[in-house]
C-alpha positions in Angstrom: 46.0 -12.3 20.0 43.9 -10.9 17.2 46.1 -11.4 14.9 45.2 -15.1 15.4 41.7 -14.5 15.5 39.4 -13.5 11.7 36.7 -10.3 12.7 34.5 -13.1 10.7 35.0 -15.4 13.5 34.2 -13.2 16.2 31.2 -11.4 14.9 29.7 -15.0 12.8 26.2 -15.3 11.7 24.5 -16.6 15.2 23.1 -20.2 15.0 20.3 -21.9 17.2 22.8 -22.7 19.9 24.9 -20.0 19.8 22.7 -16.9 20.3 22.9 -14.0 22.3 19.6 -13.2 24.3 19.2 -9.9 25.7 16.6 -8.9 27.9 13.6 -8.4 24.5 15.0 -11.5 22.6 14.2 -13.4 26.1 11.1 -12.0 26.9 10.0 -13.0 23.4 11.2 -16.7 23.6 8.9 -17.1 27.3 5.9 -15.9 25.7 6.3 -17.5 22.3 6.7 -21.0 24.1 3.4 -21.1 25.5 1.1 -22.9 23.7 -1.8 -20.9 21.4 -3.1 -21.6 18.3 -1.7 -18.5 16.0 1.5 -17.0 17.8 3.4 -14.3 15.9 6.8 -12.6 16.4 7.1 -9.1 14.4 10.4 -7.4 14.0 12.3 -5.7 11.4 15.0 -7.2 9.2 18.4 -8.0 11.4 16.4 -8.0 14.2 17.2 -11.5 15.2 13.8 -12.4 14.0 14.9 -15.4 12.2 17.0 -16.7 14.3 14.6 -16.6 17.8 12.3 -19.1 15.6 15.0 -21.4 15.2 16.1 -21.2 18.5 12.3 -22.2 19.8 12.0 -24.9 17.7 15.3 -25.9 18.8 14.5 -25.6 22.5 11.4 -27.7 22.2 12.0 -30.1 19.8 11.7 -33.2 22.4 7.9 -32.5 22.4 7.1 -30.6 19.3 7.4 -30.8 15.9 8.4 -28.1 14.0 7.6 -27.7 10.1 9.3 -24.4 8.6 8.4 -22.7 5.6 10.2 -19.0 4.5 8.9 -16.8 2.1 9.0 -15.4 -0.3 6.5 -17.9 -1.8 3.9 -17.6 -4.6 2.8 -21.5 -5.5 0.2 -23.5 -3.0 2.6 -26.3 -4.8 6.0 -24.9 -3.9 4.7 -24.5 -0.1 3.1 -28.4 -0.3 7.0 -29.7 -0.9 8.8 -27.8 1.5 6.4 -28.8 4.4 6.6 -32.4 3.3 10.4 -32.7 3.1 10.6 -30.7 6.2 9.0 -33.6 7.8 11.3 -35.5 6.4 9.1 -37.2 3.7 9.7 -37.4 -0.2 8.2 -34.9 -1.5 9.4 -36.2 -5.6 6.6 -37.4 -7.9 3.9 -36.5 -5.8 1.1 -33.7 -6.9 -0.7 -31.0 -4.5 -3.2 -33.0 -3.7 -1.1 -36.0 -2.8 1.6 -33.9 -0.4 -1.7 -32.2 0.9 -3.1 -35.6 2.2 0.7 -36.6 3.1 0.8 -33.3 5.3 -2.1 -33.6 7.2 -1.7 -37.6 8.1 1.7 -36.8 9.4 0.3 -34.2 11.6 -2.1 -36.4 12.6 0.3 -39.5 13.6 2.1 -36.8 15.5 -1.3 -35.8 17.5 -1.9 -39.3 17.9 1.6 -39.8 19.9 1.1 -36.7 22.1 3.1 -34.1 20.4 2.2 -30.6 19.1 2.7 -30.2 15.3 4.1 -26.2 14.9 4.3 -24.8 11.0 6.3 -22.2 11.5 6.3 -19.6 8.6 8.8 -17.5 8.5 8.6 -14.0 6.4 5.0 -14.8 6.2 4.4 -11.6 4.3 5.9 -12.2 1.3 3.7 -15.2 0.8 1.5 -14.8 -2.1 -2.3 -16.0 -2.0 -2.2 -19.0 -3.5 0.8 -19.7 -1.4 -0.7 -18.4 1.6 -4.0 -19.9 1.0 -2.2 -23.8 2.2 -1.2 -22.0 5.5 -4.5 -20.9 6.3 -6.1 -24.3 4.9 -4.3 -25.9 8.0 -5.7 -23.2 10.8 -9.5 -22.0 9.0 -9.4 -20.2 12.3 -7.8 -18.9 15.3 -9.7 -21.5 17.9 -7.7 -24.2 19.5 -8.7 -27.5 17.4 -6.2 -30.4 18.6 -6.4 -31.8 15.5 -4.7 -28.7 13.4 -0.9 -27.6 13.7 -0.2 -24.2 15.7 1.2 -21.5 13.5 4.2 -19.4 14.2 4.8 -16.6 12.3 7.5 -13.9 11.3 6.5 -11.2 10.2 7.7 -7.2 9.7 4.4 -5.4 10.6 0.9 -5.8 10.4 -0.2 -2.3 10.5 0.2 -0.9 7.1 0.9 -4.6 5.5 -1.7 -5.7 2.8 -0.3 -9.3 2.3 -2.6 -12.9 3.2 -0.9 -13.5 6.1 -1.5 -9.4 7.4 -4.7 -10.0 6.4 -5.1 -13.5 8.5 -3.7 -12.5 11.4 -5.8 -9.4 11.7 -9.1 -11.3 11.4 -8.6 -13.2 14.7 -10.3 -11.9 17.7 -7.6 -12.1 20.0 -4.1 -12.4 18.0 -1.1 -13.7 20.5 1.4 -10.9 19.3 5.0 -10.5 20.2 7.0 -7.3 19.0 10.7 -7.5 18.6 13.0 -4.0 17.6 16.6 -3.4 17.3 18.6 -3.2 20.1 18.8 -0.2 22.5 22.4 1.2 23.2 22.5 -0.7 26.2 21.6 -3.8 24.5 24.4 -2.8 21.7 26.8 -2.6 25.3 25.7 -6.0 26.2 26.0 -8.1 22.5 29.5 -6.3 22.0 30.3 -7.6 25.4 29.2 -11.1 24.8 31.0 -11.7 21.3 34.0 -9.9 22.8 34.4 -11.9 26.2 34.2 -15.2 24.3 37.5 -14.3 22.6 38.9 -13.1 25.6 38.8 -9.4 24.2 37.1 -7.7 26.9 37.6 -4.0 27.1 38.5 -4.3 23.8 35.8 -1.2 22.6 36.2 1.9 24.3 32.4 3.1 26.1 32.6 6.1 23.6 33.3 3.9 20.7 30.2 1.6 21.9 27.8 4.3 22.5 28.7 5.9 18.2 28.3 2.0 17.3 24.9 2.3 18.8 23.8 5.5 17.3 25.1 4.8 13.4 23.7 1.4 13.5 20.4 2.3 15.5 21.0 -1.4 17.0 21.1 -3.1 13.7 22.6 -6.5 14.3 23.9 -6.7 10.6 25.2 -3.2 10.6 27.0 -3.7 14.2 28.7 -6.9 13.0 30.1 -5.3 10.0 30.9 -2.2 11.4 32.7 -4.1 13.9 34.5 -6.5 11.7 36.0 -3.7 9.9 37.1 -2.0 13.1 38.8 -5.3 14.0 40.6 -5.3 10.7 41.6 -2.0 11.2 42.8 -2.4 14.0 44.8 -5.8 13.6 46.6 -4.1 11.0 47.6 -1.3 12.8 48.8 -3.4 15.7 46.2 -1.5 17.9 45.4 -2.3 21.5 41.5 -0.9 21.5 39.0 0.4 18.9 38.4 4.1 19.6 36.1 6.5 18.5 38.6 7.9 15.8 38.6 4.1 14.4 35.0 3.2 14.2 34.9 6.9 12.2 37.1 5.5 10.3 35.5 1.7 9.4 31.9 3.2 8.2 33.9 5.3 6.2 35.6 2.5 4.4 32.4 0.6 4.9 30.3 3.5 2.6 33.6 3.2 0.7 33.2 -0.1 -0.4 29.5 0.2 -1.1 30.1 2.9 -3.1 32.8 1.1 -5.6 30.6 -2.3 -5.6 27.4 0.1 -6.7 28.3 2.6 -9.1 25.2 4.7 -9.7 26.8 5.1 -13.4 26.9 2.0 -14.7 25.1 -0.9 -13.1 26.2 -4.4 -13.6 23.4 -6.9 -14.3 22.4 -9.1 -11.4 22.8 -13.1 -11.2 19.3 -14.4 -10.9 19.7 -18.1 -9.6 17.6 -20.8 -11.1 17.3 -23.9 -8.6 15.5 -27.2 -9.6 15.2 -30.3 -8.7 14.0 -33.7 -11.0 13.2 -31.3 -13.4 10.8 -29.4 -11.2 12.2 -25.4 -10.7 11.9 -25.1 -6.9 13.3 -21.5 -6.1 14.5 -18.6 -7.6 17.0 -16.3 -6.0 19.2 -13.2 -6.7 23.3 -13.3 -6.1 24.4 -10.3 -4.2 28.0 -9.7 -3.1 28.9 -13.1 -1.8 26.1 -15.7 -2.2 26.4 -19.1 -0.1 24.8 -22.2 -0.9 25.0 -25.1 1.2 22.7 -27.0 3.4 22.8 -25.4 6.3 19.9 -22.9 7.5 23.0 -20.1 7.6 23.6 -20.2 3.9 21.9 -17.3 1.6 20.4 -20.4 0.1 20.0 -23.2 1.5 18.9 -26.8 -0.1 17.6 -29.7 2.3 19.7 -33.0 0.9 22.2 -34.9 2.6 24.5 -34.5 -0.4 25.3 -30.9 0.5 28.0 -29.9 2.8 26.4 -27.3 5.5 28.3 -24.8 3.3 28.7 -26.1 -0.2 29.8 -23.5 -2.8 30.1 -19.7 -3.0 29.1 -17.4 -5.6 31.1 -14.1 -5.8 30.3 -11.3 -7.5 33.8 -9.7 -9.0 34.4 -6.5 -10.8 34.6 -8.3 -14.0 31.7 -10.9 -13.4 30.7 -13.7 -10.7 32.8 -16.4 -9.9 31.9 -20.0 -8.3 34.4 -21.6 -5.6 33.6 -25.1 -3.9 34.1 -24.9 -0.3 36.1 -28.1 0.0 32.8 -29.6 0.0 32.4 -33.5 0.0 30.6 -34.5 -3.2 32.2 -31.4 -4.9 30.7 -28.7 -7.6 29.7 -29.4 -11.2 29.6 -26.6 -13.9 28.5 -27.5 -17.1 28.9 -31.0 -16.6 32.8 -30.8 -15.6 33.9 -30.8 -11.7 35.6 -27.9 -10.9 36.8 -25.8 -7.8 37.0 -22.5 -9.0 35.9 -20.9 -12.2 33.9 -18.1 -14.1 30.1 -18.6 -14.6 28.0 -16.8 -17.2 24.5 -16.6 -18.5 22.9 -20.0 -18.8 25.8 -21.9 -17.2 24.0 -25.0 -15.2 25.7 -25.7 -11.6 25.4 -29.3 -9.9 25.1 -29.8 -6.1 24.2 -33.0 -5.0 20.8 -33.8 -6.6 20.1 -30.1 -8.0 20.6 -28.1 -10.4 20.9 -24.3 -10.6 21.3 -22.4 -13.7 22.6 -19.4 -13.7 20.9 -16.2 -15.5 22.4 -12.2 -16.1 19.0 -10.8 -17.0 15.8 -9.5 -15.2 15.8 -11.1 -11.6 13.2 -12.1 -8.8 14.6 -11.6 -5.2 14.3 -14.8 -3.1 15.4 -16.5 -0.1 15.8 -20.2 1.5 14.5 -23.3 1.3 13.7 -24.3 4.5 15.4 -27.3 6.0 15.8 -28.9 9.4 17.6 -28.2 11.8 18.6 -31.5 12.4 19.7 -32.3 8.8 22.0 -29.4 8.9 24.2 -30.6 11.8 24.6 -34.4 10.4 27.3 -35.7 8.7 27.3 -35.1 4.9 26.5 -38.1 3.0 28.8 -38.9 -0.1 27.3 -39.8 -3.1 27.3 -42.9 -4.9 29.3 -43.6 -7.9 28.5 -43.7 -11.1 27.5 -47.0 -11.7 29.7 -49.1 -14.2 28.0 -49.6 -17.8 27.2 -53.4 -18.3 29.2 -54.9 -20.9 27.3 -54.4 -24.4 26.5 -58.4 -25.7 26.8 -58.5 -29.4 25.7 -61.2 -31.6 28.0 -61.6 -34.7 25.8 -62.0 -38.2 27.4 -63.9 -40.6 
């Protein structure tokens, strides 16, 4: 049985649908779904922050609509297009002025046909002022005008934090606060029980072994999942019939193995800074590390709202020798330097193809970033396939004598 079964599969990245809920993560959903103005969910990363917003906005989508926006973020721009082509607008062409008028009539239209209009902003801390200043133009204040959208934010803490959005949220009288941590070890018991029993691998972690998960990982949900992936591996190729204590010793050790031989302190490699535009226009910058996805999908390390993406398009791998592109049998396929390929080397100024953008790729001084947010909705549709190149007209030539 598990050699049929990938530790990927078992411990996946959660989705809206597919999410466990322990006692905290439920308790935050109830009170985050009643209505208030400002509404705020705080937690640390891998704390299942993220994904709780997604699952709201996917719980009431029948009578709200939901506009998401991730940091980090630095240009009142940058902010402008996302929110438009989150509703599902085009965004191309249009200036910050234009998308801001756009913005607020489509919140408006909404209001007018009885449903609430949330922009939910996601890492709202690593939003710059000019950046942040377009949240705050939409909610001056924290009183409960039905013409304005409702805000729902993510954040990591408020109490030591100096960013806008800190700084927003602690001026309101009354801010409607929700606190999210890591799990406790019973909550570790309860998640490893869950992912397990869906495989029909119940029993499969020994109490001891569940209770050491729970204390190296302090509840974690990225360090459980790769802790137990390993000790799945492990196990599977030992032909093993339960993870012990002995073996969950021994997957953090190969775990801090790894990391070790992928970061030598001696002689770091440079990083891959990502480049992404679109018509022209640079939209996002982000930074390759380990295994990069790309795709359209919300799940993706970067993620890029068009219908010409497959919900995972492309991965970027970094190697011992450099990084390394490979199309995930995507639909409209992966472009590098002008020439379709499926696998192959990139380099330093290399230019990749997806659909309509285009990301070059740069080996010097990087900015970290994150996704572009997309819809929920787009990422579960079918991907559409591009046109072809349309045929050149025949060239008319007019014979001098």
């Amino acid at each position: 049985m598990l050699r049929e079964i990938s530790p990927a599969r078992v411990f996946a990245r959660p989705t809206a649908e597919d999410l466990w809920l322990g006692p905290a993560q439920e308790s935050a959903l109830s009170h985050l779904a009643s209505p208030a103005p400002v509404r705020a969910l705080l937690g640390p990363p891998s704390s299942g922050r993220s994904t709780l917003l997604r699952r709201l906005a996917h719980r009431s989508a029948g009578d709200t609509t939901t506009l998401g926006v991730r940091g980090p973020q630095r240009l009142r721009s940058s902010v402008l297009r996302t929110l438009v082509r989150s509703a599902g607008l085009e965004a191309d062409g249009l200036g910050p002025e234009e998308m801001h008028r756009l913005i607020d009539v489509f919140v408006q239209e909404r209001r007018a046909k009885g449903q609430r209009v949330v922009i939910e902003v996601d890492d709202a801390d690593r939003f710059g002022p000019a950046a942040w200043s377009e949240i705050a133009r939409m909610r001056a204040d924290g009183t409960a005008d039905p013409a304005a959208p409702d805000l729902l934010l993510g954040l990591v803490h408020i109490d030591e934090s100096s960013s806008p959005a800190a700084d927003f949220i602690r001026s309101l009288e009354a801010p409607d606060l929700v606190v999210l941590s890591w799990m406790s070890a019973n909550g570790v018991c309860w998640y490893l029980d869950w992912r397990l029993r869906r495989f029909g691998l119940e029993g499969l972690v020994t109490p001891a072994a569940t209770r050491l998960i729970a204390r190296c990982t302090r509840g974690c949900f990225a360090a459980v999942d790769h802790v137990c992936q390993m000790a799945l591996l492990l196990l599977r190729n030992r032909s093993g019939n339960q993870i012990d204590v002995g073996l969950v010793r021994e997957a953090i050790r190969t775990l801090k193995r790894q990391r070790e031989l992928r970061h030598p302190a001696a002689a770091p490699r440079p990083k891959a800074e990502l480049i992404v535009s679109r018509d022209g226009t640079v939209l996002r910058r982000a930074t390759v590390r380990g295994r990069f996805l790309i795709g359209r999908s919300h799940f993706n390390d970067l993620s890029l709202d068009s219908s010409y993406l497959s919900r995972h398009h492309l991965a970027i791998v970094r190697g011992e020798t450099g990084y390394y592109l490979s199309d995930l049998n995507s639909v409209n396929g992966v472009s590098l330097n002008g020439q379709r390929v499926q696998s192959a080397p990139v380099g330093d100024g290399d230019v990749i193809a997806v659909g309509p953008y285009r990301i070059k790729v740069s080996l010097g001084e990087t900015i970290g970033g994150h996704r572009v947010a997309g819809r929920e909705t787009a990422e579960l549709a079918e991907t559409a396939v591009m046109p072809a190149p349309a045929k050149p007209e025949p060239t008319h030539l007019k014979v001098i004598k």
